[in-house]
C-alpha positions as CSV (number, residue, x, y, z in Angstrom):
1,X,47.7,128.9,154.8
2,X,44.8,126.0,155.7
3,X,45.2,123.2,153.2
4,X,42.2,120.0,152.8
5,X,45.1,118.2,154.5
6,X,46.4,120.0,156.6
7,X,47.3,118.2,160.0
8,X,46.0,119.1,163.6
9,X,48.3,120.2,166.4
10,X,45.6,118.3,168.3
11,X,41.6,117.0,168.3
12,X,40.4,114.4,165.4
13,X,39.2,116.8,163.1
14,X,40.3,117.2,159.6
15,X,40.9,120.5,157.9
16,X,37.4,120.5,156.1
17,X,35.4,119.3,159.2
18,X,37.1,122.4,161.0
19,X,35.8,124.4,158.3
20,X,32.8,123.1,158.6
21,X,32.1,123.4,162.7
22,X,33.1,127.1,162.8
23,X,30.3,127.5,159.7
24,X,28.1,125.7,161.7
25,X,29.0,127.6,164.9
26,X,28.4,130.9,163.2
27,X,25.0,129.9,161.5
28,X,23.7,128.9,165.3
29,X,25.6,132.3,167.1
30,X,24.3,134.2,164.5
31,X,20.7,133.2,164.9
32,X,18.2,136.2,165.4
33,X,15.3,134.8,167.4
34,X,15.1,132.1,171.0
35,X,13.6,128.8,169.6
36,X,11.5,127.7,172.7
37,X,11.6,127.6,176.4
38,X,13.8,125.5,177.1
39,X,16.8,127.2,174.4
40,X,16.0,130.5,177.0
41,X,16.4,128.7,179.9
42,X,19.8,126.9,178.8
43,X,20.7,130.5,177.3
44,X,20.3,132.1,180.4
45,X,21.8,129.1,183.0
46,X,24.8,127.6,181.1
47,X,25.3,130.2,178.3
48,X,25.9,132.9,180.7
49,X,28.6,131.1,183.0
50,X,30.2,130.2,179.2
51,X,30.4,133.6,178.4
52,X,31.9,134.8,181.6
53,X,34.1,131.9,181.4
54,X,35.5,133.4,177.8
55,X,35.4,136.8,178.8
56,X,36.9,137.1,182.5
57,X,38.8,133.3,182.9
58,X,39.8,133.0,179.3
59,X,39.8,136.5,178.6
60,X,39.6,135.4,174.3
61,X,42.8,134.3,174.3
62,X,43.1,131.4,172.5
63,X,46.4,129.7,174.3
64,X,43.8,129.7,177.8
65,X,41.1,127.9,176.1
66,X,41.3,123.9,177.0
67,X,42.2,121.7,173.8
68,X,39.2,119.1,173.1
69,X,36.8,120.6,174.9
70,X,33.1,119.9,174.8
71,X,31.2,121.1,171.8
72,X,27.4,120.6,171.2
73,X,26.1,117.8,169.8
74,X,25.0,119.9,166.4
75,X,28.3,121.4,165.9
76,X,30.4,118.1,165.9
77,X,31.8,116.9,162.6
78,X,35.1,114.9,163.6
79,X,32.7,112.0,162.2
80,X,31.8,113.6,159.2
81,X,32.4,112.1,155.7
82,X,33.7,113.8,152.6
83,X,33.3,117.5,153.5
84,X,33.9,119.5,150.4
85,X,37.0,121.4,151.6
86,X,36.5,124.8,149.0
87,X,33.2,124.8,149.9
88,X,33.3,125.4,153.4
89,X,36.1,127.5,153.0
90,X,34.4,130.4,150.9
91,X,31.3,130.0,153.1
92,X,33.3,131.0,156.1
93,X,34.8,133.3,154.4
94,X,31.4,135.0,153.7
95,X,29.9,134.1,156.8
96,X,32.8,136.5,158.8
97,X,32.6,139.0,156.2
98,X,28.7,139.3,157.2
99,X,29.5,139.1,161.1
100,X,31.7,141.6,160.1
101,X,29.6,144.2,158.4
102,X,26.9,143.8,161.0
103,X,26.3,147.0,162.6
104,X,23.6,146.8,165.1
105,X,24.0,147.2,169.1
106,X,23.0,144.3,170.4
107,X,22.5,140.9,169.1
108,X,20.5,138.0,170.0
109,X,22.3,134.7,170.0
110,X,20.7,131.2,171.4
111,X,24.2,130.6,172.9
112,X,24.7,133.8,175.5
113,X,21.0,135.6,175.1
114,X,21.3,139.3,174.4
115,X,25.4,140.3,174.0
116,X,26.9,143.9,172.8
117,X,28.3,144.0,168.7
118,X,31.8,143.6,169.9
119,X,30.8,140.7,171.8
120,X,28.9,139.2,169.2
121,X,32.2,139.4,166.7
122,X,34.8,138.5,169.3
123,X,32.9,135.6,170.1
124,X,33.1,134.0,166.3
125,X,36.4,135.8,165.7
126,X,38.1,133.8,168.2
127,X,36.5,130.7,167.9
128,X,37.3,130.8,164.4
129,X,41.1,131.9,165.5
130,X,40.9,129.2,168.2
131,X,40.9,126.2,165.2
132,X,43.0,127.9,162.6
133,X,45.6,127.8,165.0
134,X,44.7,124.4,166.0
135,X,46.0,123.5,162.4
136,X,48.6,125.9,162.4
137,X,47.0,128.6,160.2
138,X,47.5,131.4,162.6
């Protein structure tokens, strides 16, 4: 039910920015391999207390997370001009459909380190829920 204009319950993002943050968010969660020292360290100091945050404070519902929260500097498009609205759609489309044919055990993200399937998918599966229902999609 997302339209290019559809309005935000809250945040400054528009509807094809959205799209285009949880396509970014997927492409960096879904990266195989660390990139550097300092990516492992952060992985391993602030992406672990995230993750135990989501998993045990949060517990992926998406009514616990906090509205405007912090996102990293490469995933912010609230600035962003003329995002092509279709194209972001199908590419999320086929970006979950991939997260959610993938069938290995574990799964290396530069976000949380080393995190089990089902933790992998929840991850972008609630994220993703998290901004359709900011625009009342969900």
């Amino acid at each position: 039910t997302l339209e290019n204009d559809s309005i935000p319950k809250w945040g400054v993002m528009t509807a094809p920015q959205m799209l285009k943050h949880c396509n970014l968010q997927i492409k960096l969660y879904s990266r195989k391999n660390p990139s550097g020292f300092s990516s492992l360290l952060r992985t391993y100091t602030m992406g672990r207390l995230h993750l135990m945050y989501v998993k045990y404070y949060v517990r992926y519902d998406i009514h616990r997370y906090k509205k405007n929260s912090y996102s990293l500097p490469s995933l912010r498009t609230a600035g962003l001009p003329d995002v092509d609205f279709e194209k972001e759609r199908a590419e999320l489309i086929g970006r979950l459909t991939t997260v959610s044919e993938f069938q290995g055990r574990m799964r290396y993200t530069p976000l949380h380190g080393w995190v089990s399937r089902l933790t992998y998918q929840r991850n972008i599966y609630v994220h993703v829920k998290y901004h359709l229902y900011q625009f009342g999609a969900w």
